[in-house]
C-alpha positions as CSV (number, residue, x, y, z in Angstrom):
1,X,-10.5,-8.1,-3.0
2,X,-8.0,-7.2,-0.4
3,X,-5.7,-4.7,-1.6
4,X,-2.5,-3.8,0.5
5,X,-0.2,-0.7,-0.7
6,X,3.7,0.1,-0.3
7,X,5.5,3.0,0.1
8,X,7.1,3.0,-3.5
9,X,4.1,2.5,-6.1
10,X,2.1,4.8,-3.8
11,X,4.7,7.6,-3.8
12,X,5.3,6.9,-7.7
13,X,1.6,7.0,-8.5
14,X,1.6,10.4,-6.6
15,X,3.9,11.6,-8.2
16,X,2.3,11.0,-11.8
17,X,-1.0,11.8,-10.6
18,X,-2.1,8.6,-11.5
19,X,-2.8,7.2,-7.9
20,X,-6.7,7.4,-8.1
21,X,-6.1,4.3,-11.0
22,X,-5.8,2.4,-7.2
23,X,-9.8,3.3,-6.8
24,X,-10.6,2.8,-10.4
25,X,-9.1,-1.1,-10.3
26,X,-9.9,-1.8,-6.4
27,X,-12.3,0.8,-5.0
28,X,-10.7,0.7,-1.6
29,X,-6.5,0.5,-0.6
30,X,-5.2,-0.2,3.0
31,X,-2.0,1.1,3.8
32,X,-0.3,0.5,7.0
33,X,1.0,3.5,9.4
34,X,4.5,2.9,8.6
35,X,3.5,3.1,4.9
36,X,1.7,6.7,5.8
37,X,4.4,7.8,7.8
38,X,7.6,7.3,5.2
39,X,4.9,9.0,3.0
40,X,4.6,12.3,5.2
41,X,8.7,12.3,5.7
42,X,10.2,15.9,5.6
43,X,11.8,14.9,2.3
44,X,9.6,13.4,0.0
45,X,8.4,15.5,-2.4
46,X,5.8,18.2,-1.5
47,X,3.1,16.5,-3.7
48,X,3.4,13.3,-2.1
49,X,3.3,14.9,1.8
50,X,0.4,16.7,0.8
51,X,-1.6,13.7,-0.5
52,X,-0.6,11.7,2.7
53,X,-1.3,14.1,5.0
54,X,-5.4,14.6,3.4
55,X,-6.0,11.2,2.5
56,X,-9.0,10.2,0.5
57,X,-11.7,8.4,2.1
58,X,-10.9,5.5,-0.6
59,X,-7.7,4.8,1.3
60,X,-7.7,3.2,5.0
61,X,-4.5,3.4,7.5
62,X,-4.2,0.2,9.1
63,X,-1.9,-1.5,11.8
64,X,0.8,-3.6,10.0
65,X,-0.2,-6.8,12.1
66,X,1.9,-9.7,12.0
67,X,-1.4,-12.1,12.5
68,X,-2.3,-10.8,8.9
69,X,0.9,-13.9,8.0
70,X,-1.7,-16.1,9.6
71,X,-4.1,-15.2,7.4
72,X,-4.9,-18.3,4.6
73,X,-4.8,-15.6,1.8
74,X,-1.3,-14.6,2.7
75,X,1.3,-16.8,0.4
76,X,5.3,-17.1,1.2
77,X,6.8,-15.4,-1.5
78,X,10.3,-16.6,-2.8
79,X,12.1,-15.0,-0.4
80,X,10.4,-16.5,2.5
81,X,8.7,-12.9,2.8
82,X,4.8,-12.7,2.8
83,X,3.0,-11.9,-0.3
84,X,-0.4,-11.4,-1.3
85,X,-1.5,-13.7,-4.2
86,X,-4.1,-15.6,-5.9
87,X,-6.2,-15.8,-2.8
88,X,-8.6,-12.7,-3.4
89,X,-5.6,-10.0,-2.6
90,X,-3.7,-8.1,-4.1
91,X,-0.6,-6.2,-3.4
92,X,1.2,-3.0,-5.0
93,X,4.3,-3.6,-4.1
94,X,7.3,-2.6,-6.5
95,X,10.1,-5.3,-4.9
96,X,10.1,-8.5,-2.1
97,X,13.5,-7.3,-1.3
């Protein structure tokens, strides 16, 4: 399973200390560089720029590529925005807006 991570559940799941439930449920979590990069901004919390900045070797910085639309798992959510569905993906998103 394909498992694609946003900013928001990621910094919330920091926050917690909850985020290694990612792992448990998926074993592996890509996140693109923009997602890494709002993560490490001087004012998120302290927790959350420390965690981003020694990432476990469970998470994997990706490009955001805009031939991943092209990819057959990739559904058009309501909005007309791309979602992961019930193709062997997941998402952890907390919004489509």
């Amino acid at each position: 399973m394909l498992v694609v991570a946003d900013t928001s559940p990621l910094n919330y799941l920091i926050w917690i200390d909850s985020v290694v439930t990612l792992q448990q449920l998926y074993r592996s979590v890509l996140i693109p560089r923009e997602v890494r990069d709002e993560l490490l901004v001087a004012d998120a919390p302290a927790v959350v720029r420390s965690w981003a900045s020694n990432l476990p070797d469970w998470i994997e910085v990706c490009a955001a590529d805009p031939a991943l639309r092209d990819d057959p798992r990739w559904q058009s959510g309501s909005r007309g925005e791309g979602s992961f569905g019930s193709g062997g993906c997941a998402a952890a998103v907390d919004s489509l807006d």
